[in-house]
Backbone atoms as SQL, in Angstrom:
CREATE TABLE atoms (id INTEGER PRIMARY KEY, chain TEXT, resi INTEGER, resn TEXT, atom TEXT, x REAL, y REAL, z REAL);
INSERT INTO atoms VALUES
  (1, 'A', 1, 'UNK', 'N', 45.603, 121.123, 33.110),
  (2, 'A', 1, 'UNK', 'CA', 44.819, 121.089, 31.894),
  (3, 'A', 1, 'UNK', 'C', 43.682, 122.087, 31.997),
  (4, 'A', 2, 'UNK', 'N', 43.596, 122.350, 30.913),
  (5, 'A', 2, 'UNK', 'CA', 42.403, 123.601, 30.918),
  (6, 'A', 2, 'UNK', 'C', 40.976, 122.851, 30.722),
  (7, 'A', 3, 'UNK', 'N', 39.864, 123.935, 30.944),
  (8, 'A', 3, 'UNK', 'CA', 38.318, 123.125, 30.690),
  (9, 'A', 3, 'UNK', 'C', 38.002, 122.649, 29.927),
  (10, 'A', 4, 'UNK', 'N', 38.683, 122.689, 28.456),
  (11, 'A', 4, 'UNK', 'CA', 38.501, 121.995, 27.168),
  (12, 'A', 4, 'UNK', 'C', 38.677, 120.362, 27.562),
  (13, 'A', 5, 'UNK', 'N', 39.890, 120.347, 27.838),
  (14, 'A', 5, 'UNK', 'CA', 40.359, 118.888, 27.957),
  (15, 'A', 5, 'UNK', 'C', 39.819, 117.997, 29.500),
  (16, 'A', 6, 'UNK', 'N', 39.037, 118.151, 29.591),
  (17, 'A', 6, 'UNK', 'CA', 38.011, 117.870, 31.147),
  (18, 'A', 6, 'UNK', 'C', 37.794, 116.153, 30.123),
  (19, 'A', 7, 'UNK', 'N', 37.828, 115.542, 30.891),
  (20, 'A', 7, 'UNK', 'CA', 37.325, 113.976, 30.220),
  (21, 'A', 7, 'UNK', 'C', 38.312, 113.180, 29.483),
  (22, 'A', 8, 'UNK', 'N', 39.053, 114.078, 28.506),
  (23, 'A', 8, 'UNK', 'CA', 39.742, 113.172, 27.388),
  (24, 'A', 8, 'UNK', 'C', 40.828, 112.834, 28.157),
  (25, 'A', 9, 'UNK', 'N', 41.581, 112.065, 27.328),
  (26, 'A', 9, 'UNK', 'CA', 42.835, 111.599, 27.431),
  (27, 'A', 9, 'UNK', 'C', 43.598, 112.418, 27.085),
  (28, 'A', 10, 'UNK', 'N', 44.893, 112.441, 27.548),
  (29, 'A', 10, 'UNK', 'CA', 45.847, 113.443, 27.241),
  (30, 'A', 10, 'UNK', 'C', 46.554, 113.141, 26.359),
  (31, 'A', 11, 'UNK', 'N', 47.139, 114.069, 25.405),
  (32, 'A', 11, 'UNK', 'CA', 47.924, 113.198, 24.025),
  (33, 'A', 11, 'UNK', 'C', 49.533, 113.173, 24.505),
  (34, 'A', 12, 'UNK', 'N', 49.530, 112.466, 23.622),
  (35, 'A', 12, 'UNK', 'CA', 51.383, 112.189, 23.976),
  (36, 'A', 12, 'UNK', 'C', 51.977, 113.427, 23.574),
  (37, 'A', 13, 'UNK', 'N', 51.870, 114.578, 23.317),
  (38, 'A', 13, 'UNK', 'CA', 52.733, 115.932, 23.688),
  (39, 'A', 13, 'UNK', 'C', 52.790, 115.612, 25.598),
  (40, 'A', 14, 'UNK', 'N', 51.499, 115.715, 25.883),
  (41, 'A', 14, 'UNK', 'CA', 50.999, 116.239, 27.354),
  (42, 'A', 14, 'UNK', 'C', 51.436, 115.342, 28.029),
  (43, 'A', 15, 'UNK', 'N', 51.847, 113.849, 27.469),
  (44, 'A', 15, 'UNK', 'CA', 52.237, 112.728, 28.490),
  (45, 'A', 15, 'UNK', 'C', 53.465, 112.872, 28.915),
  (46, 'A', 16, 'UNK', 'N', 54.217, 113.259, 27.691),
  (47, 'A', 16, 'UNK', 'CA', 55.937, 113.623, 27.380),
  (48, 'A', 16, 'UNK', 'C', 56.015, 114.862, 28.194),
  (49, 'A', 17, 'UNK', 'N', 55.388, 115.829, 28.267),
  (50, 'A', 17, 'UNK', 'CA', 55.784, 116.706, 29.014),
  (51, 'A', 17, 'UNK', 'C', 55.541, 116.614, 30.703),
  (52, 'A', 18, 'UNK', 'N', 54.362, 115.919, 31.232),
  (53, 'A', 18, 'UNK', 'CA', 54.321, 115.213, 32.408),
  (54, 'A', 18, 'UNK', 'C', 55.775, 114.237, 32.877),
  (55, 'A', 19, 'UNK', 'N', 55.720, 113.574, 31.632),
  (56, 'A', 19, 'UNK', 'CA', 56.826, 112.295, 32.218),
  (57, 'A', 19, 'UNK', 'C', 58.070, 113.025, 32.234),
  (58, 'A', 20, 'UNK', 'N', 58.255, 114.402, 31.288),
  (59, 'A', 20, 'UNK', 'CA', 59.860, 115.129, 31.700),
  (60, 'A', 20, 'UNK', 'C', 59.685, 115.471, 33.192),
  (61, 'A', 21, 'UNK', 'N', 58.685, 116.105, 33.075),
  (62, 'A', 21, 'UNK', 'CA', 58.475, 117.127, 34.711),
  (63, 'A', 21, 'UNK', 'C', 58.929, 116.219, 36.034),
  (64, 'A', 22, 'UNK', 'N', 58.495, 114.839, 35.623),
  (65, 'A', 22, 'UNK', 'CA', 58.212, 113.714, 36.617),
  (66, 'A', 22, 'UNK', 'C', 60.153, 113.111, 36.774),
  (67, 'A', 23, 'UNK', 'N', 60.611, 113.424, 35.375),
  (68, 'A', 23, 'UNK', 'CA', 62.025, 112.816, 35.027),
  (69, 'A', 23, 'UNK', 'C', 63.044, 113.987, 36.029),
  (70, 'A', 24, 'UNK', 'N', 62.789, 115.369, 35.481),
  (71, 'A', 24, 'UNK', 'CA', 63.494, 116.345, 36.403),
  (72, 'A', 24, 'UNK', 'C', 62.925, 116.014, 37.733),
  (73, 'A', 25, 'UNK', 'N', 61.934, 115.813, 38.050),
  (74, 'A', 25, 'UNK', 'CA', 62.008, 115.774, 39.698),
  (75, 'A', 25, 'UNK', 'C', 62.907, 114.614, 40.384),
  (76, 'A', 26, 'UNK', 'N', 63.444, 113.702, 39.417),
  (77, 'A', 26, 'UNK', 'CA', 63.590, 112.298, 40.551),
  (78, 'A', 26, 'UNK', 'C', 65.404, 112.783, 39.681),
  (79, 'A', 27, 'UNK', 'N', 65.497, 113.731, 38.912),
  (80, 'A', 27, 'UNK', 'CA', 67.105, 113.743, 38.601),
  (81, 'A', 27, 'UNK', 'C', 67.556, 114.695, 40.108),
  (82, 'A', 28, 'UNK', 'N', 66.528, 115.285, 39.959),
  (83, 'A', 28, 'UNK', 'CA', 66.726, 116.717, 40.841),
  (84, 'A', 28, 'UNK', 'C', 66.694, 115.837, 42.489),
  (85, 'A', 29, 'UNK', 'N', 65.847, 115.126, 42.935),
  (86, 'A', 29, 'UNK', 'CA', 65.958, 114.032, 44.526),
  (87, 'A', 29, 'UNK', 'C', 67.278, 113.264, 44.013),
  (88, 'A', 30, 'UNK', 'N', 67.645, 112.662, 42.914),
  (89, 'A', 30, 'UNK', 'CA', 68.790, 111.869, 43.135),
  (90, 'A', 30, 'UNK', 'C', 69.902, 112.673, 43.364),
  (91, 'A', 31, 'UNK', 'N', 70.015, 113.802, 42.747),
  (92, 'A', 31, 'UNK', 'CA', 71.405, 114.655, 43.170),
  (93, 'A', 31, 'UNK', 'C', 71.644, 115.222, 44.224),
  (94, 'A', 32, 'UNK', 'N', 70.192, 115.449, 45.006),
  (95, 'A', 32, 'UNK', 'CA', 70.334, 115.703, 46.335),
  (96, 'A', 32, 'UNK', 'C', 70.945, 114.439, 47.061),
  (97, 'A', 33, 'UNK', 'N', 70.326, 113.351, 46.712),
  (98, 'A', 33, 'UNK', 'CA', 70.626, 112.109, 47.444),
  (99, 'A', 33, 'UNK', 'C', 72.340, 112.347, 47.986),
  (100, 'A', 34, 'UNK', 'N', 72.731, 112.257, 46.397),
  (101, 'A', 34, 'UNK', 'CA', 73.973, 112.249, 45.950),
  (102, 'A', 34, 'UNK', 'C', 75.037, 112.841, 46.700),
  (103, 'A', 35, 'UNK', 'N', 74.492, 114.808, 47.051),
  (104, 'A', 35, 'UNK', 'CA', 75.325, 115.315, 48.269),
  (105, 'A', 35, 'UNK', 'C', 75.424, 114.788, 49.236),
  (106, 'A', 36, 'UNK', 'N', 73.791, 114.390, 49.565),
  (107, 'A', 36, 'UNK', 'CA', 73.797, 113.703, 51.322),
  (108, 'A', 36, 'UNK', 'C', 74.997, 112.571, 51.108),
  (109, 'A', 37, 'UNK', 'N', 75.176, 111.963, 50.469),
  (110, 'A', 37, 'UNK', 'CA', 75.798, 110.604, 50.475),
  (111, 'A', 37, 'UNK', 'C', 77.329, 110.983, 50.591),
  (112, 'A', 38, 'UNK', 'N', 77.604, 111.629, 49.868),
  (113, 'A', 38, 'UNK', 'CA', 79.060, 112.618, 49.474),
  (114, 'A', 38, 'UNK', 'C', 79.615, 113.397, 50.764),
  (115, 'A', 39, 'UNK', 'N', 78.854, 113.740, 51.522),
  (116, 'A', 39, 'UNK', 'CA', 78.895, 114.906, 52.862),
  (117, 'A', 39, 'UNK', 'C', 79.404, 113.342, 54.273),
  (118, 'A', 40, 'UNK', 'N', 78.388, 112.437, 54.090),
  (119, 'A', 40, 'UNK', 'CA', 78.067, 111.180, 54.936),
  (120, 'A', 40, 'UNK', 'C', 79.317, 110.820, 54.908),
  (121, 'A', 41, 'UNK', 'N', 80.499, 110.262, 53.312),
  (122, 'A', 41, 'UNK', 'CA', 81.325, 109.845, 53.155),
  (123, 'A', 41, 'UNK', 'C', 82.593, 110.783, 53.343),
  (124, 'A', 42, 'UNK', 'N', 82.421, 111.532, 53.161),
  (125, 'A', 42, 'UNK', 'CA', 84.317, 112.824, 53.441),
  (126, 'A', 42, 'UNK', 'C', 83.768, 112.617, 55.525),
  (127, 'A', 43, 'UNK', 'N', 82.561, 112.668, 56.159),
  (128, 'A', 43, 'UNK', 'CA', 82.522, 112.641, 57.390),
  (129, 'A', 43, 'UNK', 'C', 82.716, 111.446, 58.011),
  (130, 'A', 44, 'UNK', 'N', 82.677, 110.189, 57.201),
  (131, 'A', 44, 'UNK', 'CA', 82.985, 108.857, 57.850),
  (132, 'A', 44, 'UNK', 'C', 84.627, 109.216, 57.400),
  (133, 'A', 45, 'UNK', 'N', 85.376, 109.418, 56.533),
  (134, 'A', 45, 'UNK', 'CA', 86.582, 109.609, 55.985),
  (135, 'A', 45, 'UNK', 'C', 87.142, 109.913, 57.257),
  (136, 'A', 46, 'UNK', 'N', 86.792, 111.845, 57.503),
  (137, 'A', 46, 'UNK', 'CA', 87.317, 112.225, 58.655),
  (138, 'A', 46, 'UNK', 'C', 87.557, 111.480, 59.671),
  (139, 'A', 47, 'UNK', 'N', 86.526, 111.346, 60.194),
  (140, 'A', 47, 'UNK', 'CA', 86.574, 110.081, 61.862),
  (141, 'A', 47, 'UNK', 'C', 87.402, 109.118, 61.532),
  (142, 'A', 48, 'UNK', 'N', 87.284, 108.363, 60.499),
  (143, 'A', 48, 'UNK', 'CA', 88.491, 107.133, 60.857),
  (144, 'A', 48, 'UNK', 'C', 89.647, 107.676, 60.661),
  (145, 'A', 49, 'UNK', 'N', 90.024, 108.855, 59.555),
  (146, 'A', 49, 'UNK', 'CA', 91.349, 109.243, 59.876),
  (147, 'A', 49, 'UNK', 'C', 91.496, 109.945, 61.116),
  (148, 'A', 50, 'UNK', 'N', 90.889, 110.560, 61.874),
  (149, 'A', 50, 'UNK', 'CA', 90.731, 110.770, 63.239),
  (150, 'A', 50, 'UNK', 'C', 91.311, 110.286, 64.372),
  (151, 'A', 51, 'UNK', 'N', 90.739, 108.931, 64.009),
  (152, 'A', 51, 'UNK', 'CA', 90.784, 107.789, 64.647),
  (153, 'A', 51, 'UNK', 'C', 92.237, 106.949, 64.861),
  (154, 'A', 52, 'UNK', 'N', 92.439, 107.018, 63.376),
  (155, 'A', 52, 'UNK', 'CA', 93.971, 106.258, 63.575),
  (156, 'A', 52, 'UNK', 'C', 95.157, 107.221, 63.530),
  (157, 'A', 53, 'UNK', 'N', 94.802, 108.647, 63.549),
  (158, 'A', 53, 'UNK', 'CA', 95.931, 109.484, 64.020),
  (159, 'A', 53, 'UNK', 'C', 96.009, 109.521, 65.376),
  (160, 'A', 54, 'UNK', 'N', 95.071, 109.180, 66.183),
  (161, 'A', 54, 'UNK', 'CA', 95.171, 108.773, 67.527),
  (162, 'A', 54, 'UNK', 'C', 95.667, 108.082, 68.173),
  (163, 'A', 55, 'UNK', 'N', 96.085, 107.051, 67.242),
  (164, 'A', 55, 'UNK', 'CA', 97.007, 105.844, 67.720),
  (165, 'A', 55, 'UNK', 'C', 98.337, 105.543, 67.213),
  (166, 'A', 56, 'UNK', 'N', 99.019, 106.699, 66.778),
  (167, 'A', 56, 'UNK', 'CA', 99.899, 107.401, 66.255),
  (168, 'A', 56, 'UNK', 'C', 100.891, 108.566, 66.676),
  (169, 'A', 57, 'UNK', 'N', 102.037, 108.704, 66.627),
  (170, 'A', 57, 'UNK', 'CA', 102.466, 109.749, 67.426),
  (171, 'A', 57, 'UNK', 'C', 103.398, 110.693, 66.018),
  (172, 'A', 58, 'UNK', 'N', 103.865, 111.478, 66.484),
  (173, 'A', 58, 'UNK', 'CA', 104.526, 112.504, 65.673),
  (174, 'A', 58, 'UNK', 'C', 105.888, 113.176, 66.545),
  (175, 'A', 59, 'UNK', 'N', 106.751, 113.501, 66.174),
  (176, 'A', 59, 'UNK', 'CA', 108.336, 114.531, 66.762),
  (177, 'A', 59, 'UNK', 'C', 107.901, 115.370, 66.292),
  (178, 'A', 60, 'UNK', 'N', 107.824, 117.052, 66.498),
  (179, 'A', 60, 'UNK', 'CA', 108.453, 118.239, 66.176),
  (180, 'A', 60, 'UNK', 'C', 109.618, 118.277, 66.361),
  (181, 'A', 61, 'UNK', 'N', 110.330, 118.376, 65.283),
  (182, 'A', 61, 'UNK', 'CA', 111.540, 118.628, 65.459),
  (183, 'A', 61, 'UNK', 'C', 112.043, 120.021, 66.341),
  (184, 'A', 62, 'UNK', 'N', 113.807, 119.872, 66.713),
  (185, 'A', 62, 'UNK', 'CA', 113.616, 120.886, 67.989),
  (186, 'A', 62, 'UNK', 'C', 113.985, 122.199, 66.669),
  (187, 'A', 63, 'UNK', 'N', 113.566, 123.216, 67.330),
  (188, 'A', 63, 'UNK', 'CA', 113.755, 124.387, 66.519),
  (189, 'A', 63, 'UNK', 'C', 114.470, 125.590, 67.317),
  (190, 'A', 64, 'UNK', 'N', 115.595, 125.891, 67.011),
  (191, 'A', 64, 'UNK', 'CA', 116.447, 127.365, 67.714),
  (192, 'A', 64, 'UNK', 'C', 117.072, 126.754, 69.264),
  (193, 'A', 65, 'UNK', 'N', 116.176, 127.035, 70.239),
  (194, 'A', 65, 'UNK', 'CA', 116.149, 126.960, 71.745),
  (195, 'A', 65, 'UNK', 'C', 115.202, 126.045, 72.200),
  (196, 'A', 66, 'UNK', 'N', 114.271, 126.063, 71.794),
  (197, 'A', 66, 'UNK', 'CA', 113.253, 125.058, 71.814),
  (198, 'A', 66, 'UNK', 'C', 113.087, 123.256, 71.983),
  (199, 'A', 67, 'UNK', 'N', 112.981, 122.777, 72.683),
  (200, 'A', 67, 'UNK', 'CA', 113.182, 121.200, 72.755),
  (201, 'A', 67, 'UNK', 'C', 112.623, 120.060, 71.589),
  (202, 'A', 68, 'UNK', 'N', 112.777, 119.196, 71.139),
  (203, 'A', 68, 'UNK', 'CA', 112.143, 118.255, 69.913),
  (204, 'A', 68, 'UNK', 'C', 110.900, 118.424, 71.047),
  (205, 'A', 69, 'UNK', 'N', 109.461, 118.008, 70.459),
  (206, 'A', 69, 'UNK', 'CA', 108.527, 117.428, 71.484),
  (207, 'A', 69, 'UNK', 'C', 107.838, 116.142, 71.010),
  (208, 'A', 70, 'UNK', 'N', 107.267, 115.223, 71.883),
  (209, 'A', 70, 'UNK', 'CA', 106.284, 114.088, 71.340),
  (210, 'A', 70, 'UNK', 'C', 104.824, 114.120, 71.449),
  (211, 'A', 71, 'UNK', 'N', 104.320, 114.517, 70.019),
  (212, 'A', 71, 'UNK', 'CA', 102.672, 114.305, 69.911),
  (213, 'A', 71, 'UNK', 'C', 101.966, 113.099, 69.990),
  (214, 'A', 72, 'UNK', 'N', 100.892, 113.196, 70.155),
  (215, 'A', 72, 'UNK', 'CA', 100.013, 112.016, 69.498),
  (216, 'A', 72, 'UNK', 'C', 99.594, 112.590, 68.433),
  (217, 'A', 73, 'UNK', 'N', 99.013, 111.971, 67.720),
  (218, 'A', 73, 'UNK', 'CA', 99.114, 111.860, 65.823),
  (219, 'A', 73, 'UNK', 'C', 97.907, 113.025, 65.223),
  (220, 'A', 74, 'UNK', 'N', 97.029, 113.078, 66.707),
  (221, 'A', 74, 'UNK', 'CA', 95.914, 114.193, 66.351),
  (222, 'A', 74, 'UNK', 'C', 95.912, 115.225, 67.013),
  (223, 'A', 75, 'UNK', 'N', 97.186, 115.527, 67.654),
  (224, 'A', 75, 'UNK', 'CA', 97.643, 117.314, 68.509),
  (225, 'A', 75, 'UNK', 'C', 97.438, 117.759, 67.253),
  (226, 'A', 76, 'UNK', 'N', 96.819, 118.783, 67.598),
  (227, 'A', 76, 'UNK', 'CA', 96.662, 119.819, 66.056),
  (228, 'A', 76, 'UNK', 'C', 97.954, 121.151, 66.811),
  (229, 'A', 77, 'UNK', 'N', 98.516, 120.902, 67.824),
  (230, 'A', 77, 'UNK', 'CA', 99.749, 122.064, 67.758),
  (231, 'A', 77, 'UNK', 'C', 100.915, 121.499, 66.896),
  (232, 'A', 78, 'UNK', 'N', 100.924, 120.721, 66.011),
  (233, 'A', 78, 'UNK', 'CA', 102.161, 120.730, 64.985),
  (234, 'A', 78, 'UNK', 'C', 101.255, 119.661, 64.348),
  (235, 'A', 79, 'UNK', 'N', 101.196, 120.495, 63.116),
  (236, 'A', 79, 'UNK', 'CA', 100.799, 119.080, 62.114),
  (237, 'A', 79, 'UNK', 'C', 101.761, 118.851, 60.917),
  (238, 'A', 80, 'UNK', 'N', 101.454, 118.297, 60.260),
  (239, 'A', 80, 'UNK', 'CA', 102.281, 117.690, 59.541),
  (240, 'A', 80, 'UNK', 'C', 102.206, 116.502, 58.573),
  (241, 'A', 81, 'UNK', 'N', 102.591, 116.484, 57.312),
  (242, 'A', 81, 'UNK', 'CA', 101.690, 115.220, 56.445),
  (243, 'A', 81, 'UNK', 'C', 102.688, 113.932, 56.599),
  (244, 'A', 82, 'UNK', 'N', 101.979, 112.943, 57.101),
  (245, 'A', 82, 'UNK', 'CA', 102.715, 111.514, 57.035),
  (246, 'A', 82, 'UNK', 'C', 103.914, 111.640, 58.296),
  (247, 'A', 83, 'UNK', 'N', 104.831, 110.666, 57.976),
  (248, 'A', 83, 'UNK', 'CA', 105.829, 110.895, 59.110),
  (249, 'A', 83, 'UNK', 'C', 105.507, 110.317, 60.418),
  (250, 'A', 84, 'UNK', 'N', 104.258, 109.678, 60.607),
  (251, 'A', 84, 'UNK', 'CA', 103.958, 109.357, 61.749),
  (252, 'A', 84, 'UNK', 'C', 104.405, 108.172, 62.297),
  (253, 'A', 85, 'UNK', 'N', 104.941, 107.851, 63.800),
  (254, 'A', 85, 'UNK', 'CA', 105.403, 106.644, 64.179),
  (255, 'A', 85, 'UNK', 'C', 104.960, 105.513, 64.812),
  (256, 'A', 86, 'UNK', 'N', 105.080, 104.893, 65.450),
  (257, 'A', 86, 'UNK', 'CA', 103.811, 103.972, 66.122),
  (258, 'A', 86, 'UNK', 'C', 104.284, 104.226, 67.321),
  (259, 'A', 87, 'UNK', 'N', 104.055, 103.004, 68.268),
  (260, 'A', 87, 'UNK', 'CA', 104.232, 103.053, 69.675),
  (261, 'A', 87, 'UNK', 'C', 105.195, 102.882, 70.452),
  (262, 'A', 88, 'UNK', 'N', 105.850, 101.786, 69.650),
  (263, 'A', 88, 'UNK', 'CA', 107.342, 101.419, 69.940),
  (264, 'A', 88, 'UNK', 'C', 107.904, 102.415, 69.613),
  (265, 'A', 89, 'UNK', 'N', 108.173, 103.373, 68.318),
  (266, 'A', 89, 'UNK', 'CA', 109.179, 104.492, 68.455),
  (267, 'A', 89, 'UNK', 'C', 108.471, 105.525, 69.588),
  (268, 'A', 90, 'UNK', 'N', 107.817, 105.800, 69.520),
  (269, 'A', 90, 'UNK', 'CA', 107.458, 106.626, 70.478),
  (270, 'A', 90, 'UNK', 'C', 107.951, 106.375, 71.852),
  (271, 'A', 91, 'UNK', 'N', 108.181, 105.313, 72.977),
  (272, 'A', 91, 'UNK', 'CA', 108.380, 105.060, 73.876),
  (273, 'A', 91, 'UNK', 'C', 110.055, 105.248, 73.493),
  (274, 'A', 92, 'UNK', 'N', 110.595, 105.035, 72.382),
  (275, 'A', 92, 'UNK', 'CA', 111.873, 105.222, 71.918),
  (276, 'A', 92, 'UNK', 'C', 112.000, 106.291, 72.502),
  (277, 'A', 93, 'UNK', 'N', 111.144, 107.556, 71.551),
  (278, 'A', 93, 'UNK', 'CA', 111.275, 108.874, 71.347),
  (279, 'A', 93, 'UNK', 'C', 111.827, 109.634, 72.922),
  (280, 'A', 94, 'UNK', 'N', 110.348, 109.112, 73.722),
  (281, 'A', 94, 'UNK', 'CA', 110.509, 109.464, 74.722),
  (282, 'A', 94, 'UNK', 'C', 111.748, 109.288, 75.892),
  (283, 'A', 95, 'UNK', 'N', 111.924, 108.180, 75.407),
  (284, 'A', 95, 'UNK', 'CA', 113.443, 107.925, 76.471),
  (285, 'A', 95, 'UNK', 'C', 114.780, 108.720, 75.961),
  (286, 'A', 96, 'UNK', 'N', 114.786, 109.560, 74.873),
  (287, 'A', 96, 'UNK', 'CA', 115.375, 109.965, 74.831),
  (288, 'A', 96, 'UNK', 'C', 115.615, 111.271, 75.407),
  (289, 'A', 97, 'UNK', 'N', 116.880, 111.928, 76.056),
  (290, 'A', 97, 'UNK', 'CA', 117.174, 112.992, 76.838),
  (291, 'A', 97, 'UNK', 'C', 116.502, 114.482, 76.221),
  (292, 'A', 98, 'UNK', 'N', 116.901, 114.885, 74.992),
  (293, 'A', 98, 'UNK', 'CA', 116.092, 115.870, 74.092),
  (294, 'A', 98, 'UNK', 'C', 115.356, 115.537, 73.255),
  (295, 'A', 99, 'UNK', 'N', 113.899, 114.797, 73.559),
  (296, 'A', 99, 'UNK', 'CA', 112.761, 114.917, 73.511),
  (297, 'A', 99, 'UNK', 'C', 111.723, 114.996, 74.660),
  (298, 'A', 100, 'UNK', 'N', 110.713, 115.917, 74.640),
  (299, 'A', 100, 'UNK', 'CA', 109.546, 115.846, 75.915),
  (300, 'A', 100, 'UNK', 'C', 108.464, 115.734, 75.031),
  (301, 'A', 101, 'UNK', 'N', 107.294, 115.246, 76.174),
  (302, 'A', 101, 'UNK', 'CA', 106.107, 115.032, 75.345),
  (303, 'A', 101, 'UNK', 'C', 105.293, 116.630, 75.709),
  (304, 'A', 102, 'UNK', 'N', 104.871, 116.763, 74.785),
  (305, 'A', 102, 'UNK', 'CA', 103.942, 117.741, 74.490),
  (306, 'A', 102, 'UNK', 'C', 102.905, 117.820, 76.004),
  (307, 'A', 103, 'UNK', 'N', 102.817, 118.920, 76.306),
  (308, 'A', 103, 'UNK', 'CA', 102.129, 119.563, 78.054),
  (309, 'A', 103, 'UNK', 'C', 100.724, 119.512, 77.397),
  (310, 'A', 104, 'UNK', 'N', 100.583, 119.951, 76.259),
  (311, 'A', 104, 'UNK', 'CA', 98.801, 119.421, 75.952),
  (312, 'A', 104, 'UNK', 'C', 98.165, 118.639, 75.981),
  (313, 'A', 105, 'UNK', 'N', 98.594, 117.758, 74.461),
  (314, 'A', 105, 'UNK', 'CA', 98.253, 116.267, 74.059),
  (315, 'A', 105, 'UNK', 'C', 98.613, 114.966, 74.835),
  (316, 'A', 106, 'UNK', 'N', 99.665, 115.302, 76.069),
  (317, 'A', 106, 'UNK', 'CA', 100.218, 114.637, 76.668),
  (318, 'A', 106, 'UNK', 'C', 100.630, 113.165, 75.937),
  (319, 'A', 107, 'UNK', 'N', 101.103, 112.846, 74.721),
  (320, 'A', 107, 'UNK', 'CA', 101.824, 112.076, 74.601),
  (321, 'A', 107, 'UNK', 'C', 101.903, 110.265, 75.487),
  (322, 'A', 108, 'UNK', 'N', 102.702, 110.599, 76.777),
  (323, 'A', 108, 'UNK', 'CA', 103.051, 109.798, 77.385),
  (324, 'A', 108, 'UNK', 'C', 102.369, 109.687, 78.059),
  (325, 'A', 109, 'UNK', 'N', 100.689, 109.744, 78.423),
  (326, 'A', 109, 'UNK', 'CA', 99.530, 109.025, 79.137),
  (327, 'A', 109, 'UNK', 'C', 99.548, 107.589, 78.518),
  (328, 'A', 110, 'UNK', 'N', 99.773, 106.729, 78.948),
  (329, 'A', 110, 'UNK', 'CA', 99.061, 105.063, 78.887),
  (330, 'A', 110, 'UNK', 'C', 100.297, 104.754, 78.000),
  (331, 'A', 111, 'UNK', 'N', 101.132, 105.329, 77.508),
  (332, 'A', 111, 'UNK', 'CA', 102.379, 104.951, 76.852),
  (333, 'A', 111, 'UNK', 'C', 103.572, 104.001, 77.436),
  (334, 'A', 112, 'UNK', 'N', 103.680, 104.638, 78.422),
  (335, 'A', 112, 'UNK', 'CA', 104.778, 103.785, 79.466),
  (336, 'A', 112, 'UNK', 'C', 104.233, 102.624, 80.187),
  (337, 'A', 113, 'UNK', 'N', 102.686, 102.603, 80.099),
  (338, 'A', 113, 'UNK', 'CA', 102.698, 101.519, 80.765),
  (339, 'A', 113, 'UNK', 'C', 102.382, 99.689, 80.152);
């Protein structure tokens, strides 16, 4: 406010334009909120799908010369959407003659036993 208006009350132009200023600031913190919350949730998303691709296994199928192999569900050397098996096929998988488990992800740690 300028030196004129020193003392008075402010008229309702000046209140309305305070209370917008005051309205954009808390639209403008809630939409921030909004990302944080949005960023929080696709990152809790991730981890639990994370999580239970871990307890999950996957086949590559065999290709040319190449052997079938057995993943766990979060080897990122073959991915693949859905299709995933549990534990019992997996110990299946593995007993079978042409399939090996994957030399990375190692597969068959804590599986057999």
């Amino acid at each position: 406010m300028d030196g004129d208006s020193a003392g008075r009350e402010p008229t309702d132009l000046e209140k309305n334009r305070i209370l917008l200023d005051w309205l954009r600031w808390q639209v403008g913190a809630t939409e921030r909120r909004i990302r944080e919350l949005e960023v929080q949730e696709a990152q809790e998303r991730a981890r639990r799908e994370a999580a239970h691709a871990a307890l999950r296994w996957k086949i590559q199928p065999q290709r040319s010369n190449a052997t079938a192999l057995l993943h766990r569900g979060d080897c990122t050397l073959y991915a693949m959407d859905g299709g995933f098996i549990n534990r019992e096929e997996a110990m299946i998988a593995l007993a079978e003659p042409d399939i090996e488990p994957c030399e990375i992800c190692r597969p068959d740690t804590g599986l057999t036993s």
